[in-house]
MARZAFI-742444 format. One record per residue (C-alpha): x, y, z; residue in one letter. Coordinates in steps of 0.2 Angstrom, whole numbers, plus 5000, padded with zeros to 4 digits. Layout:
BEGIN
XYZa...
***
This chain:
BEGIN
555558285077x556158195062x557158315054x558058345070x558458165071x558958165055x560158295060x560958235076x561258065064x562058155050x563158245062x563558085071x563958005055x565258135050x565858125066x566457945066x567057945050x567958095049x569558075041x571358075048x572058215038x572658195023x574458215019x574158255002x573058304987x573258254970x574058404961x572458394949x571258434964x572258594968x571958764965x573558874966x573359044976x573859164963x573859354971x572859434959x571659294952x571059234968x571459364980x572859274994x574259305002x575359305017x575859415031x577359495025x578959425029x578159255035x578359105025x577059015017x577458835023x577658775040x579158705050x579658665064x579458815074x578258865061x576458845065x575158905046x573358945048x572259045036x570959165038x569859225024x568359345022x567759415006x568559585002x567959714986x566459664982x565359814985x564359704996x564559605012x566559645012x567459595028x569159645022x569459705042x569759515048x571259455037x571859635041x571559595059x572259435057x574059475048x574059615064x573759495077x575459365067x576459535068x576059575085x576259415091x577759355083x578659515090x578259465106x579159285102x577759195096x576459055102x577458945115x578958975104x578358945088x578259085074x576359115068x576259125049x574559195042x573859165024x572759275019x571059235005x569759324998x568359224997x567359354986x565759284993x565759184980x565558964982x566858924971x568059054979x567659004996x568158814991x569858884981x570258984997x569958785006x571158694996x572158824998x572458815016x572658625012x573958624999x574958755012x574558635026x573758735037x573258675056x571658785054x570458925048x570259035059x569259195062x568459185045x566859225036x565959155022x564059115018x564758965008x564858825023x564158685014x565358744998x567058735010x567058645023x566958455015x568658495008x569358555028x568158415036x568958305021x571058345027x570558355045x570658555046x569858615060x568758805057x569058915073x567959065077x566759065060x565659205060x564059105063x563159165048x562858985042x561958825050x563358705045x564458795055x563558725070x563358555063x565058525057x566258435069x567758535063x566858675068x567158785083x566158905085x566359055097x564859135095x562859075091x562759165076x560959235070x560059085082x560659165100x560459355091x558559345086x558059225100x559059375113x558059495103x556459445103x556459415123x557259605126x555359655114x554359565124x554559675138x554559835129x553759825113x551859805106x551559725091x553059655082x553359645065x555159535055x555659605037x556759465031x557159385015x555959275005x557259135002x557558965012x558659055024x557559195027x556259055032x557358995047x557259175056x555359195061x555459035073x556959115083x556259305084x554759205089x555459095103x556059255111x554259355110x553659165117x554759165131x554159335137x552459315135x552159375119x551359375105x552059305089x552859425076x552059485059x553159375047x553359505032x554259425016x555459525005x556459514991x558159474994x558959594982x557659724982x558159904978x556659974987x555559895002x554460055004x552859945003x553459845016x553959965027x552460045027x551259865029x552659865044x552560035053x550460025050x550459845059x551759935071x550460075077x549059945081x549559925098x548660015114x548960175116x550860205125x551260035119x552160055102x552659915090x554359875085x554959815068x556359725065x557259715048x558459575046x558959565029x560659585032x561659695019x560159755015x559459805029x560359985025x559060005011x557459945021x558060085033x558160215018x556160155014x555860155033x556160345035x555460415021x553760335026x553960335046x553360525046x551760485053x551960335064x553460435075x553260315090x553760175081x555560075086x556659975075x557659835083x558659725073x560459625078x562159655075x562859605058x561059695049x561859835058x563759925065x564260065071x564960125052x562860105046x562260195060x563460315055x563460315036x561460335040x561460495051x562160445066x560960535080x559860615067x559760435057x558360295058x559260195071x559260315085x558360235098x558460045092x558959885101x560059805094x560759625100x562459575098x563759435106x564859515115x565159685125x565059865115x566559915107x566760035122x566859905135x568659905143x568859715140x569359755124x570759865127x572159715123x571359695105x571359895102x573159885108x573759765096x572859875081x573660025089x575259955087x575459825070x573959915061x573760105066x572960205051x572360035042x570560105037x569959915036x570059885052x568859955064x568959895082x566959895085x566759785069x565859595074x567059515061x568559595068x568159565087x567659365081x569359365072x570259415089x569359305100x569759165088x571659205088x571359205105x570559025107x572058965097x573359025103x572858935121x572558765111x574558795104x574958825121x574058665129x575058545115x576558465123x577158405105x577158415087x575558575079x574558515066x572758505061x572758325072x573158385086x572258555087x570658485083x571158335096x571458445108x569558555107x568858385106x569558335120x568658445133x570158595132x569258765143x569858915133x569459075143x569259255134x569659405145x567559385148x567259425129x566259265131x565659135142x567159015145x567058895127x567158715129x566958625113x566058445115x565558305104x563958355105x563158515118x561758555124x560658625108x560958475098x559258435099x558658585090x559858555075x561458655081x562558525089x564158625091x563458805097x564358815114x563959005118x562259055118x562559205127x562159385120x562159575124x560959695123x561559885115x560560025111x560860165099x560960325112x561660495104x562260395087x563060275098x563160085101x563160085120x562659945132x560859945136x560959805150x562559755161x563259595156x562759435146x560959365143x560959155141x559859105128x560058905128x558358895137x557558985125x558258915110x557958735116x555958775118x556058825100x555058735088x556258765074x
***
């Protein structure tokens, strides 16, 4: 229990002594946002600075990296400032969006945060990056809050400028590992050999637990292997171990490369043909499950977790609306991207914290205003978000992850489609964890 201590004190800590923003930086601490050096920008015809009936934010994402590109959510996100500045705005007030790639690199990410300080912007919102503990001192540092992250680090449920709308990789694996227990035999985790990799087993786990279960076969793998053929045979032998009519599951989570554990997975499933993958959303999309054979592919058949409805779902008509109309034949952005849907949702979130400020928009005020108990509904993409000091899972380490709710999909003819009507909340689950 020490380390979780240790935690609720460190975020208590940063809570109390968080900075009133600051109004400046020394010019020396600055990093300019050149276009082609550091990848930034802004939506066209939008001015960098804000006024008066100007309100700045930023949204980053790394872009052109051959690996974890999320270019779709600054596209998304100079749509969403075009659609709804044509429609007069947020409460009046003209939305200007800067743009950064983040280029999945630390430094880059940190660039892209002094960047949205030196343009005084009043957030971040719908962003990704795996570089948390890189970026946000500097926004914690100026007060700048960071709306609607893509979950993918811890410190984005530590932080208290962080506002999280989803439960990133904790409320995926823990919504995964209690769908297996009720339909899978012996279960077996591919994930990375690193310190991150080493948090997944205890949340798969308190899944499995919570229905009964037995634990999952923990199988280590390189992080940036080309190949994982021997562990997905250890893995598909383990698999048929089960009784007879009770086949094993295996879950890869090794995020991008999850694609190339698949690859290994069907060239060696041939005699084990009983055998389901599972595995959450962000490991796999719709565009993998496509680029990988669609019906005829390794994922047909799988479970796979995610945080909010399939892509089919009606409640996300509005969103596809919008891309209809500000980005139709932009290739980046695909309506049943995760990244793109969190980047909506976030716009979403902030547009009613604008709306519930009687007076002056900036990073004070906004992070003011989530602080101070503000209710933010979703068109029922999520559970109703409500940000406090400190929730419900603060005693497991993840102080500020207000939605534990997740969906369960299943690949059916090449498609993602929903395998169980509505939401499943994991907050139970995860608060049994021994993490």
């Amino acid at each position: 229990m020490t380390g979780r201590r240790q935690t609720r004190s460190t975020f208590l800590s940063r809570l109390l002594t968080r900075p009133v923003r600051a109004a400046a930086l020394t010019t020396g601490a600055l990093v300019a946002c050149v276009p082609l050096a550091a990848g930034c920008g802004v939506v066209p015809g939008a001015t960098g600075g804000s006024g008066d009936d100007t309100v700045t934010v930023m949204t980053w994402a790394p872009e052109d990296t051959g690996t974890t590109d999320k270019s779709g959510m600054p596209a998304f996100a100079e749509a969403y400032a075009r659609w709804i500045n044509s429609q007069g705005g947020i409460d009046g007030r003209r939305l200007s969006v800067l743009t950064c790639n983040e280029r999945n690199e630390a430094a880059a990410a940190t660039r892209c945060a002094r960047r949205a300080v030196e343009e005084e912007a009043v957030a971040v919102v719908g962003s990704y990056s795996q570089y948390a503990d890189s970026f946000l001192p500097t926004l914690e540092a100026a007060g700048i809050p960071y709306i609607g992250g893509y979950g993918i680090t811890n410190d984005e449920f530590t932080s208290p400028l962080s506002y999280p709308v989803n439960g990133g990789q904790p409320v995926l694996l823990a919504g995964l590992g209690r769908t297996l227990a009720d339909s899978c035999g012996p279960v077996t985790l591919i994930r990375p050999d690193t310190i991150a990799g080493d948090q997944l087993p205890p949340l798969l786990d308190s899944g499995l637990q919570a229905g009964g279960h037995k634990l999952a076969g923990d199988q280590r793998a390189a992080e940036a292997a080309t190949s994982y053929d021997d562990q997905a045979k250890r893995a598909l032998e383990r698999a048929s171990t089960g009784a007879a009519g009770d086949p094993g599951c295996v879950v890869p989570a090794l995020g991008d490369r999850t694609r190339v554990f698949m690859d290994s997975f069907r060239r060696s499933r041939g005699d084990y043909p009983e055998v389901r993958t599972a595995t959450v959303l962000g490991s796999v999309d719709q565009s993998v499950i496509d680029a990988t054979g669609g019906a005829s592919g390794p994922y047909e058949g799988s479970y796979v977790t995610g945080w909010y409805p399939a892509a089919g779902d009606a409640r996300w008509d509005t969103m596809k609306e919008v891309i209809k109309a500000e980005a139709f034949g932009d290739n980046r952005i695909d309506a049943a991207d995760a990244g793109v849907q969190t980047t909506w949702i976030a716009y979403t979130v902030f547009r009613q914290v604008v709306e519930s400020l009687e007076g002056e928009v900036n990073a004070d005020t906004v992070s003011g205003a989530l602080d101070s108990g503000l209710k933010v509904t979703t068109g029922d993409l999520t559970p109703t978000l409500r940000w406090k000091f400190q929730d419900e899972l603060a005693a497991v380490g993840f102080p500020r992850l207000v939605n534990a709710y997740v969906t369960l999909q299943v690949v059916e003819n090449g498609r993602l489609v929903a395998a169980r009507e509505g939401f499943t909340d994991v907050t139970k689950t995860l608060r049994n964890a021994d993490l």
